[in-house]
N, C-alpha and C positions, 0 to 999 in steps of 0.2 A: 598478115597484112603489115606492110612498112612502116612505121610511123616517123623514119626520117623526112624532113623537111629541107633536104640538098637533091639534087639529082646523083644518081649513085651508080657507082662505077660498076663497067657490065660484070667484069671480072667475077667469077663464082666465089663465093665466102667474104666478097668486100664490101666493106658496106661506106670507103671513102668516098669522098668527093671526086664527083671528075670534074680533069681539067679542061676545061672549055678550050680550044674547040676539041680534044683530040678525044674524048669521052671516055676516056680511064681517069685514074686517080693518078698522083704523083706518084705514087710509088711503085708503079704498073705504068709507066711512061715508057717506050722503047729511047735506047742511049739518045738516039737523034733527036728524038723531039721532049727529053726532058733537056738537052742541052738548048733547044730553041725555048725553052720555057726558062730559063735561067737566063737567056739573053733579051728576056722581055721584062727583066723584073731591076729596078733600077732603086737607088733608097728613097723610102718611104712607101712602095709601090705595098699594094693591099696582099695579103697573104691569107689562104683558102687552104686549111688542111683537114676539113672535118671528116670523122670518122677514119680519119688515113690512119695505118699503122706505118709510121715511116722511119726508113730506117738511119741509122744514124750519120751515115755517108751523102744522104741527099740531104739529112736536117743542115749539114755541115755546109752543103755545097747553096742550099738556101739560104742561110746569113750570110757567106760570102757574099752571094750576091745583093744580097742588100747592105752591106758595110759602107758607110761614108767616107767623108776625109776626116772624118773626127776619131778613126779606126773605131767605132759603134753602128751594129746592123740598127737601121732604121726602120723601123715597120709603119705601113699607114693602118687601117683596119685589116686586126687578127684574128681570125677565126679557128682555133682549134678545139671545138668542141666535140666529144666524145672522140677526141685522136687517138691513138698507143705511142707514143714519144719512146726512144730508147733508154737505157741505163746513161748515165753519163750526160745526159739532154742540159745543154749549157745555153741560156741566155742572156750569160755573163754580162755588161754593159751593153744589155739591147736599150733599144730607145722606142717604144710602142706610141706614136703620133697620134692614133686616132683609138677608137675601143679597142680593147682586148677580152679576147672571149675563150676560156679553157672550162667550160664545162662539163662535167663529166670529163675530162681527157685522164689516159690512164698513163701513166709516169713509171714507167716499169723497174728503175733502179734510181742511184742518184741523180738530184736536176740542182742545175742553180742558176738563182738570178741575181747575183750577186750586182749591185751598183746597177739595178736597171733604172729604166725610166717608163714610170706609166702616165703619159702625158691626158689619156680620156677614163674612163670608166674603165675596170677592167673588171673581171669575174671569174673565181676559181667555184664557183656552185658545187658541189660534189664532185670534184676532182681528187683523187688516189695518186698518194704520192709513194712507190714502192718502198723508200730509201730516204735517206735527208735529203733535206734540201734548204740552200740559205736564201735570203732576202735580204744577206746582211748591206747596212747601207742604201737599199734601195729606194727610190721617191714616189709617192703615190701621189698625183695631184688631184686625182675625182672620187668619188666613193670606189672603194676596193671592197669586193664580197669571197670571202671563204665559207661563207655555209656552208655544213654539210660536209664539208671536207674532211679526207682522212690522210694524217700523213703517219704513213707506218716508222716513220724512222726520227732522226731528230728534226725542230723543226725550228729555224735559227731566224729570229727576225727583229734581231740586234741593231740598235742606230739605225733603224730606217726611220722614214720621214712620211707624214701622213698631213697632206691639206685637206682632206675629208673626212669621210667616216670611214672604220674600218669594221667590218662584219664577220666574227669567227662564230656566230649563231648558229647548236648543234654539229663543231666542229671536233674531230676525234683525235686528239694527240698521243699516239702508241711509244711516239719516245720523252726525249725533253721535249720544252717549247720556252723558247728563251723571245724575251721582250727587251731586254736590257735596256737604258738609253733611249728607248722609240721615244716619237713626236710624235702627238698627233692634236692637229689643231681642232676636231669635232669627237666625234664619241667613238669610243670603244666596247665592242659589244660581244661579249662571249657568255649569253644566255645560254643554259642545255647543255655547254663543253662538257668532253670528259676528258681529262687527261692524268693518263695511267703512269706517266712518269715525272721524273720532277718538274718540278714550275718554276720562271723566274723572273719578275716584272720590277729589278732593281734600275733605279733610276728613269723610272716611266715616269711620261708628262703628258694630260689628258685636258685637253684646253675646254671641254664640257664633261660629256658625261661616261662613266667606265661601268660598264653592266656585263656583272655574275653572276645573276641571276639564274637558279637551278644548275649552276656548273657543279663539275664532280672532281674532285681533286683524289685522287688514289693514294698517291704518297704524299701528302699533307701541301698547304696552299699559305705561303709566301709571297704576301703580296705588296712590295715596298722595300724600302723608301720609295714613295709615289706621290706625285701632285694632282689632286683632281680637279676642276675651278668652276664643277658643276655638286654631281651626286654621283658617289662610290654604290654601288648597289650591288648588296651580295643576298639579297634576299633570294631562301630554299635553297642556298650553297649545299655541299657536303664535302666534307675535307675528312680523311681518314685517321689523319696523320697531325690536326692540327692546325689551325689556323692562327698565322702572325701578319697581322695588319701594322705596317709602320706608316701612314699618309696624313698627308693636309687634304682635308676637304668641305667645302662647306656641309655638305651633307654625306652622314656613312649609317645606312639603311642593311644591316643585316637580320631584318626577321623572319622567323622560321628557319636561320641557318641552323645545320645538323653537324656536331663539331664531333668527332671521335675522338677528344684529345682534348690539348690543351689551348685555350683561346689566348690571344693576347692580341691588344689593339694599343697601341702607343701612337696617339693621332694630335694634330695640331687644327686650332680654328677648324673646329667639326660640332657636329649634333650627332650625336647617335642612337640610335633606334635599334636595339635588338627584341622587340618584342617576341616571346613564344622561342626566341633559341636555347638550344640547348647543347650541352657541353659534360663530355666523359670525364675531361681534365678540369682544372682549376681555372677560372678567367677572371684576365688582371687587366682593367682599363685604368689607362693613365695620360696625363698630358705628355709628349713628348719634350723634357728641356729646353732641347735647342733646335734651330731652321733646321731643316732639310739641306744638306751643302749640294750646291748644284742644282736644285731647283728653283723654280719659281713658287710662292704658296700665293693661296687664296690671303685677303682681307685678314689683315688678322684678328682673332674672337676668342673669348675663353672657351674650352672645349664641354661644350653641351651635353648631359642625357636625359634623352625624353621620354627614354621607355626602358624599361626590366622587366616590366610583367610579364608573367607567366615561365623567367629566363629559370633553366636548372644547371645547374651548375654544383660539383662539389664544397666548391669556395672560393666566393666571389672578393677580389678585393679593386676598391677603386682610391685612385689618387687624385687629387688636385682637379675636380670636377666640379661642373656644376649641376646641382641636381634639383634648382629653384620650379622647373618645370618637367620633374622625372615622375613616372605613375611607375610606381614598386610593387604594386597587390599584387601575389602570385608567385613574385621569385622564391625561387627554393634555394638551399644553402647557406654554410656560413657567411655572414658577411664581414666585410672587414673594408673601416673607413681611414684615410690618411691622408696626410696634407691638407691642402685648402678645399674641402670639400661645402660646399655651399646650399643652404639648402633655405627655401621660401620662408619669412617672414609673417605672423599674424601680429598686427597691433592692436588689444582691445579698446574698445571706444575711451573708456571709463580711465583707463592707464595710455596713451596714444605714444607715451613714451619709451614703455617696455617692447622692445621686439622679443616675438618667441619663436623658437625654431619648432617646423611643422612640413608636415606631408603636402605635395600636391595632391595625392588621394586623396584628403579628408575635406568630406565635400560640406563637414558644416552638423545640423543638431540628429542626424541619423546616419552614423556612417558605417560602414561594410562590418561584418562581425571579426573580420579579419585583420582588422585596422591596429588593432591593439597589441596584436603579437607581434605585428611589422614595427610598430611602434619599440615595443622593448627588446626587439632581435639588433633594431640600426642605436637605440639610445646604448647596450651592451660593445656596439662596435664602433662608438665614437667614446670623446673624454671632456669632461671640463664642462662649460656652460651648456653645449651644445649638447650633451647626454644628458643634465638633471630637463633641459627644457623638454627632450622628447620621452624621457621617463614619464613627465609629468602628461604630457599628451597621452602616452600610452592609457594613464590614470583616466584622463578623460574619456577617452574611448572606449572605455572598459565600463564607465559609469553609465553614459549614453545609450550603451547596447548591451545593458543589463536589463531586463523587463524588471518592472514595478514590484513593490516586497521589501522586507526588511534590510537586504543586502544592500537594493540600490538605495535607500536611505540612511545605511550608514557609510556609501560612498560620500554621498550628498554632503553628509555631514562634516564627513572631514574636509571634502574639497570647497566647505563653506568655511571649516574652521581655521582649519592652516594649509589649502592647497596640496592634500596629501604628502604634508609636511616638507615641501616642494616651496613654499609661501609663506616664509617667515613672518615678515612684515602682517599677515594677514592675522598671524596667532599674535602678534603684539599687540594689537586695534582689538582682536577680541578680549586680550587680558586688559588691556588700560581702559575696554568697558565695563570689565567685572568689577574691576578695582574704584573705578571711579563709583558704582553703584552701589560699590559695598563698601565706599568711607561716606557716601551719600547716609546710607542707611544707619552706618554707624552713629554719624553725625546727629541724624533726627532721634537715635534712640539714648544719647550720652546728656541732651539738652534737659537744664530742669525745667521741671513744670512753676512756673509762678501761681500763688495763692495768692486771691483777693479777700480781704474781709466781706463779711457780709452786714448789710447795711442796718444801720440801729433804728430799733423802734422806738423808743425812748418820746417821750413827746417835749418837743422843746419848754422851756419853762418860758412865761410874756415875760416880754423884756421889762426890767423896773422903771417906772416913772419918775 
């Protein structure tokens, strides 16, 4: 049973369209009446090629006859879904007026649309591309959809121009897949990709949002210098080879990415979120220096991290971050702290003047059993003020989630006496109380005792008359 949706040409093995009235397909036209059918088709006029396998003499002889005076074939509504297009299939500076529809069409060798124009919706839905093919320069004005797509060759889509959204959702890239330069004024979305050869998204500009989400990178994913001016989303990534993040973006969401290699993210005005990823190689987050030359960046913001839990990594090193709102419980690896690395504030009531450096885990009088090792793993990989403060925290944490006994009473004790020796100031208030008690004491016990006589019994003698 058919499940095509055209009327279909009677022709045995064809499953094109026919062409009204003559009920074959183009490509089964007799000379005469595909020449009356080329003399009916004027620019912009609507073009019917589903399921045709056409060959490359009439593809030819069909843009001719849509060519304007601007020398650009004009098409109004395009229909080539499930077509066979030939090797060489050029729609070079075509101009598509109304939708365009290559669903499923199979692309037998190289195609290009180099400098087209897709002025409606257009849709490659699981279309097969035998060969390269470029996009280079081309303008998309409506949502563009590549789902599904496979293009076996390389897949060039350098300085094009995107006023919608563009959709490479579960799209297969067998050779390169070059982004270079693209615009694109809404999102970009390459959920599920998998692309088996190199990648290249230098100087890409994403006017919301850019999703990675479960893509598969084979030879490692390179993604940037890029400007995001939404959320970067590389969440369930996997890169073989390595992932190097160079971007601005408000928000850069890689959790549960799977890294075989070495991680690096050099990002400007961002938060990032790698919760639960993990990393063969070493990963190195840092603020990027300087702009992005040639882009646009988001607002600018100190660069954010809100998560490392659960992150493994061999050896983690962060620069110039802020980590006032990071949750650490869980990372594995060494760490290693540098530059302005920032980290939340506790002021105790009693002192409202001393700020100490502290965990956003530490949620306060019962904290995680694990708090404490996190405590002297990050105070080990910082220096200066900022290491005795989380040394001392570690102490604290360590006193708190000791159960009750001798041990956690001689935490108690020091961290009453000198702040496990952390709290200077605190062992001097205890020593100039002993001091004071013991020239107290001294005092009462150096005083003499005064002696009263005791009083005479004697009976006075009457006075003489």
């Amino acid at each position: 049973m058919s499940t095509l949706d055209w009327p279909r040409c009677p022709v045995a093995g064809c499953a094109g369209r026919s062409a009204v009235p003559s009920g074959t397909c183009v490509a089964h036209l007799r000379a005469d009446r595909f020449d009356r059918f080329l003399a009916a088709l004027r620019p912009g006029s609507d073009l019917d090629l589903r399921g045709v396998a056409v060959p490359a003499s009439a593809l030819a002889a069909l843009l001719a006859a849509l060519r304007g005076p601007d020398g650009r074939p004009h098409l109004g509504r395009a229909r080539l879904d499930r077509a066979v297009l030939p090797a060489g299939t050029s729609f070079a500076d075509a101009c598509f007026e109304g939708d365009a529809s290559f669903d499923g069409t199979a692309f037998t060798g190289p195609a290009s649309f180099y400098d087209a124009r897709f002025l409606g919706h257009v849709s490659f839905h699981g279309a097969r591309f035998g060969g390269s093919v470029t996009f280079h320069t081309a303008r998309f004005h409506r949502h563009a959809s590549f789902a599904e797509a496979v293009f076996g060759g390389d897949a060039l889509f350098g300085e094009t121009r995107w006023f919608a959204d563009a959709d490479f959702d579960h799209a297969a890239f067998t050779g390169a897949a070059e982004f270079d330069r693209a615009r694109l004024d809404r999102d970009f979305a390459l959920r599920g990709a998998r692309l088996t050869g190199p990648a290249s998204f230098r100087r890409l500009r994403v006017g919301r949002n850019a999703r990675f989400d479960r893509a598969r990178f084979r030879r490692g994913a390179r993604l940037g210098p890029l400007t995001v001016m939404g959320a970067l989303q590389l969440d369930g990534l996997t890169a073989h080879e390595g992932l190097h993040v160079t971007a601005a973006a408000p928000l850069l969401s890689a959790r549960g990415a799977c890294v075989r290699g070495r991680g690096e993210f050099r990002v400007r005005s961002a938060a990032l979120d790698l919760t639960g990823a993990s990393f063969a190689g070493p990963l190195d987050v840092r603020e990027a220096a300087r702009p992005l030359a040639g882009l646009d960046e988001p607002p600018a913001a100190p660069v954010r991290l809100l998560s490392l839990r659960d992150v493994r990594a061999p050896r983690i090193a962060l620069a110039d971050v802020d980590l006032s709102r990071c949750v650490l419980l869980g990372v594995s690896g060494e760490l290693s702290l540098t530059g302005r690395c920032v980290f939340p504030v506790l002021r105790p009531r009693l002192a409202p003047w001393r700020a100490t450096a502290v965990l956003a885990d530490d949620p306060g009088p019962r904290p995680d059993p694990a708090l404490a090792d996190l405590y002297a793993r990050l105070a080990a990989a910082t220096s200066g003020r900022t290491s005795r403060d989380l040394r001392y925290r570690a102490l604290q944490a360590r006193r708190r989630g000791t159960p009750g006994g001798w041990h956690r009473a001689g935490l108690a004790a020091l961290w009453l006496t000198c702040g496990y020796g952390h709290r200077a100031g605190r062992a001097v208030l205890w020593l100039a109380v002993f001091v004071a008690l013991a020239v107290t004491g001294a005092a009462r016990h150096a005083t003499p005792t005064r002696t009263h006589p005791a009083p005479s019994r004697a009976v006075p003698s009457p006075a003489r008359r």
